[in-house]
C-alpha positions in Angstrom: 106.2 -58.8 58.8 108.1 -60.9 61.5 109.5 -64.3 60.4 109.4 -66.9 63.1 112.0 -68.9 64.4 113.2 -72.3 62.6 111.4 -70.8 59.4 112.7 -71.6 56.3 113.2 -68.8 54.1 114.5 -67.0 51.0 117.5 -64.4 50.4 116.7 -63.4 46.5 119.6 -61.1 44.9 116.9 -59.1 42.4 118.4 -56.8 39.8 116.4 -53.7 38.9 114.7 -54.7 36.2 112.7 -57.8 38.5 115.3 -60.6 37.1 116.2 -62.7 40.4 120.0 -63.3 39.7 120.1 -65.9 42.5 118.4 -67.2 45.8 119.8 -68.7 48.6 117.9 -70.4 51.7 118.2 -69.9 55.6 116.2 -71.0 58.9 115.4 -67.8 60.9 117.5 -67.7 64.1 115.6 -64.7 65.6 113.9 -61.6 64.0 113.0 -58.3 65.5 113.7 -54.2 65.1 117.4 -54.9 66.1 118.1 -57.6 62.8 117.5 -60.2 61.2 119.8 -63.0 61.7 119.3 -66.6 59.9 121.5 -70.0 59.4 122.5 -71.2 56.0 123.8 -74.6 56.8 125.7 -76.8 54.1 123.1 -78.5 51.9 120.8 -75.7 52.1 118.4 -75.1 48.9 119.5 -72.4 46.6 119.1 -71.6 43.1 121.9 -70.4 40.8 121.9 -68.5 37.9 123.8 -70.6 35.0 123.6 -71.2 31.1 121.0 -73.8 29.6 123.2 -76.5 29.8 123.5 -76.0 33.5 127.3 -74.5 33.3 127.6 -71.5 36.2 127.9 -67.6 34.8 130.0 -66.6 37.6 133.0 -65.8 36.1 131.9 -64.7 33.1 132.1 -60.8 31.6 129.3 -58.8 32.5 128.9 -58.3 28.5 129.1 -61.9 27.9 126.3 -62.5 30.5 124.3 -59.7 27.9 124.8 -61.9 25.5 124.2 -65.4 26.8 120.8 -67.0 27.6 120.3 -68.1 31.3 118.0 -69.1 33.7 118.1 -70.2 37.5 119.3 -73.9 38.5 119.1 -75.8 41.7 121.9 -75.8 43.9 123.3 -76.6 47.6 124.8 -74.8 49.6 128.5 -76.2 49.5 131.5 -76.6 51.3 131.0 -74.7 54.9 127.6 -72.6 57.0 127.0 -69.4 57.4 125.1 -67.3 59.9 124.2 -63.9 58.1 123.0 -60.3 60.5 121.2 -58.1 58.3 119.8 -54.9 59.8 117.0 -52.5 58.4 117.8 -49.9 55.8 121.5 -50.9 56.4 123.8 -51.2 53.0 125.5 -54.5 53.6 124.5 -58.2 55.4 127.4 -59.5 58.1 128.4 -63.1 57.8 130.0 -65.4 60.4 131.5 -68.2 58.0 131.8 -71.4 60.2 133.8 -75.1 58.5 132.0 -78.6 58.4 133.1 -78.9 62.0 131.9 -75.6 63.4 134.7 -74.2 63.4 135.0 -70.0 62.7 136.5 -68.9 59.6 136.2 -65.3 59.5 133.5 -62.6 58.5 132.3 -61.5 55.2 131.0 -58.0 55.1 128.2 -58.1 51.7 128.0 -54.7 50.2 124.2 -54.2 49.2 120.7 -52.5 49.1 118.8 -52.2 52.1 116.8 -55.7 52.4 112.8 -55.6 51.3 110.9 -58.0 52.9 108.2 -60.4 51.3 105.5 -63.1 52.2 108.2 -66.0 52.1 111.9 -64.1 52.4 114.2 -60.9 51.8 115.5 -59.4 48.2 118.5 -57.2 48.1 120.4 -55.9 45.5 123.8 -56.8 46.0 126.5 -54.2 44.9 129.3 -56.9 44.0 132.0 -55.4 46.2 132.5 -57.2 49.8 135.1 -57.3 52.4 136.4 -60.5 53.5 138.0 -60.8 57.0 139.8 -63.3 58.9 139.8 -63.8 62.7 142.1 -61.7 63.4 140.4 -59.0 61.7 142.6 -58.1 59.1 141.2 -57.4 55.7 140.9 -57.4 51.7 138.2 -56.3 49.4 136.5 -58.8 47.2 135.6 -58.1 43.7 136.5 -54.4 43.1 136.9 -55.4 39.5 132.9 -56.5 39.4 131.7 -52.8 40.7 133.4 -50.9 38.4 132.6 -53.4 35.5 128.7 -52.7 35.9 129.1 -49.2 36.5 126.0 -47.2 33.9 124.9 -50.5 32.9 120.9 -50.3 33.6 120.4 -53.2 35.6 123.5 -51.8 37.8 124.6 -48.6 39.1 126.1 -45.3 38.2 129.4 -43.9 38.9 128.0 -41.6 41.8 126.5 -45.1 43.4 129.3 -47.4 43.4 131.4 -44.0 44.7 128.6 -44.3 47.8 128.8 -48.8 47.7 132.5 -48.1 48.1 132.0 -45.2 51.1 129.7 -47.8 52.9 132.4 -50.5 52.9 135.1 -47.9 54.4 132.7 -46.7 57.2 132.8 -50.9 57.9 136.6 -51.1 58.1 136.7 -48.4 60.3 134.5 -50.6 62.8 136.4 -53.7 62.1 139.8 -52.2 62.5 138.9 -50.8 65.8 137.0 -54.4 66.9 133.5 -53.1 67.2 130.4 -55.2 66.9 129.4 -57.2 64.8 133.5 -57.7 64.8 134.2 -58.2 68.9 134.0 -61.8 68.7 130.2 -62.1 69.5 128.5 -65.1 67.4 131.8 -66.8 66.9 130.9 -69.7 68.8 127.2 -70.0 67.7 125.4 -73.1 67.7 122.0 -73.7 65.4 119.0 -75.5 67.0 120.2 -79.2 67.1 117.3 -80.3 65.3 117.3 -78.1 62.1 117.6 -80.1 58.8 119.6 -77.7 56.3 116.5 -75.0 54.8 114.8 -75.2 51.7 113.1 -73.2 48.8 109.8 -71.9 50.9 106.5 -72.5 48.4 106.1 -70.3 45.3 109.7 -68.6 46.0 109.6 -67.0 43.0 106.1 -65.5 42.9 106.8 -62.3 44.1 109.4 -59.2 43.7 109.4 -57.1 47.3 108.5 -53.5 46.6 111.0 -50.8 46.7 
């Protein structure tokens, strides 16, 4: 399954048990054996997991979340675009973060599951912990507090896998630190197709859980 360029599609975070904990949208920059890589610009569709008076569940416990009813609500995509590599069977996504202006931010290195592909997008399982880098390429983890918090939990991981998530992010730093691709300075000046319009939510984007 190819997507082709300029395509809107969807990037579904899906928890074990099928229950998509969020979706974001991007137009397809190119696709083939090497990566996929796709454009999130500011306004794009998404759709955010929050409580049912619309109020977001991001900073809440994990055991509050088991506890509190929830459900997926519309969203943009706010404040800045993003252009996000993903290989095959690789355990994180790379992201180019870029301001209102097109200006480069830095990189953001997503810890996850190797992406499953679907009629209208990708799902991943995203393993909380991510590296955020500046332009210079130095470095910080992000959220080391949410791995070990849904350690056992059974729509999570065990203590053996976020041992492995946490392995896969230090195999990352030792390419960053020694300026490797993705982390050489390629994509920083990337430019989407003039005439893209910020993606939406393909048709029935919620039809169907990839296989694993």
């Amino acid at each position: 399954m190819v997507f082709a360029a300029g395509r809107s599609i969807a990037r579904r975070d899906v928890h074990r048990n099928g229950m998509i904990a969020a979706v974001e949208t991007a137009r397809v920059v190119r696709d083939d054996a090497e990566a996929l890589l796709t454009w999130t610009a500011a306004g794009s569709d998404c759709m955010l997991r929050g409580t049912r008076d619309g109020a977001s569940i991001r900073k809440m416990s994990l055991a509050e979340r088991d506890r509190t009813p929830s459900m997926l609500w519309p969203r943009r995509w706010e404040g800045r675009h993003v252009l996000i590599r993903t290989e095959p069977e690789a355990d994180h996504s790379v992201w180019w973060f870029f301001d209102l202006e097109m200006r480069f931010e830095g990189w953001y290195v997503n810890l996850e599951s190797p992406v499953r592909r679907w009629s209208a997008g990708t799902d991943i399982l995203d393993h909380a912990l991510d590296i955020v880098v500046a332009p210079d390429r130095s470095w910080s983890w992000k959220d080391e507090d949410e791995l070990a918090e849904r350690v056992d939990h059974p729509a999570y991981w065990t203590a053996v896998e976020a041992d492995r998530i946490r392995a896969a992010g230090k195999r990352i730093i030792g390419d960053l630190e020694a300026g490797r691709f993705p982390f050489d300075g390629r994509y920083t000046d990337f430019r989407p197709d003039p005439s893209w319009e910020p993606a939406d939510l393909p048709p029935y984007w919620d039809a169907e859980v990839a296989s694993r």
